[in-house]
ZADO-1210 file (C-alpha; in nm, 4 decimals, padded with zeros to 6 digits):
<atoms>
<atom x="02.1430" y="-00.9165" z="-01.4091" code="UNK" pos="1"/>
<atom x="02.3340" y="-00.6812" z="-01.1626" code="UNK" pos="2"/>
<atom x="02.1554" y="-00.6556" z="-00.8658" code="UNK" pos="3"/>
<atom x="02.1778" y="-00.3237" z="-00.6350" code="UNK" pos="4"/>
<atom x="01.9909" y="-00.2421" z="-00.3103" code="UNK" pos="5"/>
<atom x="01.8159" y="00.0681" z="-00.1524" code="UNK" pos="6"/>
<atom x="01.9858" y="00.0280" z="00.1563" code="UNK" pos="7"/>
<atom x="02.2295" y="-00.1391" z="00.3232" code="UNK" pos="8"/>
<atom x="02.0304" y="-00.3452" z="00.5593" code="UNK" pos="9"/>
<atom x="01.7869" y="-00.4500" z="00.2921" code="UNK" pos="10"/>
<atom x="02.1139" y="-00.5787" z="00.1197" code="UNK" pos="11"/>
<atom x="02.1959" y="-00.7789" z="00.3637" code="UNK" pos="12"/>
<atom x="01.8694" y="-00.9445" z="00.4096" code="UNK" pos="13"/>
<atom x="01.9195" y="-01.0247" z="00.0514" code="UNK" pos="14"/>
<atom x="02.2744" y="-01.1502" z="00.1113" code="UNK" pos="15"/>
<atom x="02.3133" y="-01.2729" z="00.4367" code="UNK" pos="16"/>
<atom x="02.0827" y="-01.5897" z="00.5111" code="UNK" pos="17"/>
<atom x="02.0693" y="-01.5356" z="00.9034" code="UNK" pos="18"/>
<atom x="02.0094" y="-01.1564" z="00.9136" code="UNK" pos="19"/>
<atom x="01.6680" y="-01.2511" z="00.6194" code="UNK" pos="20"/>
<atom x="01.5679" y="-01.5259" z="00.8645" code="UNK" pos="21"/>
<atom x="01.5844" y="-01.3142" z="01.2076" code="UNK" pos="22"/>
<atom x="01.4161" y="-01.0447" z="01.0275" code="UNK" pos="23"/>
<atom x="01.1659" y="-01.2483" z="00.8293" code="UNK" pos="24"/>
<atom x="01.1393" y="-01.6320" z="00.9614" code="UNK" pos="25"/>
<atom x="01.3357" y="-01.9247" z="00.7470" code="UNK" pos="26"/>
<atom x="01.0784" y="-01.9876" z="00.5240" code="UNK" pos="27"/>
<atom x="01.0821" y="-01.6114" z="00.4117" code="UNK" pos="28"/>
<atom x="01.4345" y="-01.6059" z="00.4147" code="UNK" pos="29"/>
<atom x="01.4545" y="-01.9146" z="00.1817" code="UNK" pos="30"/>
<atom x="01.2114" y="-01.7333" z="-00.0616" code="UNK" pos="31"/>
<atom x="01.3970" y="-01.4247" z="-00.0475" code="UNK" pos="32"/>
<atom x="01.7172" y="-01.5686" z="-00.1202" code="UNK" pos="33"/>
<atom x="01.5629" y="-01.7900" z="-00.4210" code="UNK" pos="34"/>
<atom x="01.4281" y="-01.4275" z="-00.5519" code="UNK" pos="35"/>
<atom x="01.7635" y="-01.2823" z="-00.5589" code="UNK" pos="36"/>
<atom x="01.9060" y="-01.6182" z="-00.7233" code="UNK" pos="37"/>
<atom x="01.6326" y="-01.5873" z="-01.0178" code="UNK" pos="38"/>
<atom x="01.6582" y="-01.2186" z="-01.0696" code="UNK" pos="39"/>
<atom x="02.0510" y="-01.2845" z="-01.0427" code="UNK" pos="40"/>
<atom x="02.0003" y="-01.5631" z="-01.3392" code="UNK" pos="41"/>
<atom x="01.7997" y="-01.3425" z="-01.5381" code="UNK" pos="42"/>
<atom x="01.9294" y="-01.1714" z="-01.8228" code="UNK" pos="43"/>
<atom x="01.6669" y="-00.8886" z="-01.8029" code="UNK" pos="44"/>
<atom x="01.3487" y="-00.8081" z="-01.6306" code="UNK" pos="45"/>
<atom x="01.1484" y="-00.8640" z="-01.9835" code="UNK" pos="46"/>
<atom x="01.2554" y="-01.1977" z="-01.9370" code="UNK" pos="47"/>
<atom x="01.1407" y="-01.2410" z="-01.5819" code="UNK" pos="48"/>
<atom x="00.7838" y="-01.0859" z="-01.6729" code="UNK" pos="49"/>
<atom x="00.7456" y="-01.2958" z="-01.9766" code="UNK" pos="50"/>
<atom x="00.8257" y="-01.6381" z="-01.7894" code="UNK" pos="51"/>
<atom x="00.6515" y="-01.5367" z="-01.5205" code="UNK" pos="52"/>
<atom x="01.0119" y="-01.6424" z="-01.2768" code="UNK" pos="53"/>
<atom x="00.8634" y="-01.5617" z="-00.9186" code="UNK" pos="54"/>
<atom x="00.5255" y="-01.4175" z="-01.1116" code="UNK" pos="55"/>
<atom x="00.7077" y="-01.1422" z="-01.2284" code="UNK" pos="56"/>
<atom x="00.5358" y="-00.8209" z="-01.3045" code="UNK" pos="57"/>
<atom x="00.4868" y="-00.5271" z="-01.3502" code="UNK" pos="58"/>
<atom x="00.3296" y="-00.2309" z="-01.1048" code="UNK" pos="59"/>
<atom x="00.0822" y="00.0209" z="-01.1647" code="UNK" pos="60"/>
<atom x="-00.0144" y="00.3430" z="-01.0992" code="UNK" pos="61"/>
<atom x="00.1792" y="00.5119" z="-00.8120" code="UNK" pos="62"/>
<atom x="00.4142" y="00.2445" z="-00.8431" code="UNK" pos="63"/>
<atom x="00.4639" y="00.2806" z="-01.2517" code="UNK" pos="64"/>
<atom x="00.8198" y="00.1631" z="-01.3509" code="UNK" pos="65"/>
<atom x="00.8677" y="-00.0624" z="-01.0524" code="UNK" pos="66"/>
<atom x="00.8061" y="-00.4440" z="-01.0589" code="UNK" pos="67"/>
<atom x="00.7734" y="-00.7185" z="-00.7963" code="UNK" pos="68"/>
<atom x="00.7971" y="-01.0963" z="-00.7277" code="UNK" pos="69"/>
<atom x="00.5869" y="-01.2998" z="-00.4764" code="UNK" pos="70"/>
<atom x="00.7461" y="-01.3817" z="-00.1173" code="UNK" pos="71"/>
<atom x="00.5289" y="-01.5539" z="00.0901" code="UNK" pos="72"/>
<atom x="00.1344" y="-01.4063" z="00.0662" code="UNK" pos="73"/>
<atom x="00.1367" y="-01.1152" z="00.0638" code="UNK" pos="74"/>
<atom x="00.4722" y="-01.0110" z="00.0923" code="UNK" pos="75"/>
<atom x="00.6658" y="-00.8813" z="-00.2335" code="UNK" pos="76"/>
<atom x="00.9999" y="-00.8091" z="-00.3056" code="UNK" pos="77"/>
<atom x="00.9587" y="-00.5002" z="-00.4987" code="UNK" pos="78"/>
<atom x="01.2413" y="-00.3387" z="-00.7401" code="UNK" pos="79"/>
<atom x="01.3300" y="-00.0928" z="-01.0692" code="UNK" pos="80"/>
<atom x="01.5237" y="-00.1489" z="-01.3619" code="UNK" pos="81"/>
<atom x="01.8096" y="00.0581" z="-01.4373" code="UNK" pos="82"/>
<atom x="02.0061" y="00.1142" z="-01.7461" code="UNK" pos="83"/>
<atom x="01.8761" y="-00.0471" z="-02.1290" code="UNK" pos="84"/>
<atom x="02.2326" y="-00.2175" z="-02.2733" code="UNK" pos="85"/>
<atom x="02.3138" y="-00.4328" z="-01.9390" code="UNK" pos="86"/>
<atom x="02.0052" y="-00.4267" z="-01.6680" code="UNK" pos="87"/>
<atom x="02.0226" y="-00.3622" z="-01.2918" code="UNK" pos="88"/>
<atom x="01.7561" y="-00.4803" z="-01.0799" code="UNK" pos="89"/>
<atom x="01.7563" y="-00.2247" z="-00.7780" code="UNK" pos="90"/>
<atom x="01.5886" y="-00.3575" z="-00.5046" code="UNK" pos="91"/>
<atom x="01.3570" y="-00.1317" z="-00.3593" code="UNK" pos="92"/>
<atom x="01.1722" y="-00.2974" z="-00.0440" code="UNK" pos="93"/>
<atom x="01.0476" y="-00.5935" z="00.0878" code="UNK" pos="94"/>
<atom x="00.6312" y="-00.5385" z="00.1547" code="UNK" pos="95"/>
<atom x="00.3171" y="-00.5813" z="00.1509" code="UNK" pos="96"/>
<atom x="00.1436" y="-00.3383" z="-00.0659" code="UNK" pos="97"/>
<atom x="-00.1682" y="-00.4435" z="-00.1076" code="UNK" pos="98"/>
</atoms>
């Protein structure tokens, strides 16, 4: 999948290894960069949810249409689907919205 980002410093947490571990620690930054790899690999987010890559799946309620993957408890890395034909994962936020 195509992978877009909500905003520029979110993408590069998600790009840049030493701006995801200042911001998060190494061992989130590892996780977070092994996210983007598997949602990268994917070929859609049906996939991920059916495998269960990174316990894929997806949210409910206020959060309807939006899916997430596990970080280190209880962070998420939380993100939509765009387009049908080829999909987009945009990344939304990294959180913990429990």
């Amino acid at each position: 999948m195509e992978i877009t980002y909500k905003t520029r410093k979110l993408e590069k947490i998600c790009t840049d290894a030493k701006a995801a571990e200042k911001t998060h620690g190494r061992e989130m930054a590892k996780i977070i960069h092994q996210r983007i790899d598997e949602i990268r690999a994917a070929d859609n987010v049906e996939m991920m949810v059916q495998f269960r890559i990174g316990r894929c799946h997806p949210l409910k309620h206020d959060r309807k249409g939006q899916y997430a993957v596990d970080l280190i408890h209880p962070y998420r890395m939380v993100f939509e689907k765009h387009g049908n034909t080829i999909q987009i994962a945009h990344i939304l936020e990294i959180i913990d919205y429990h």
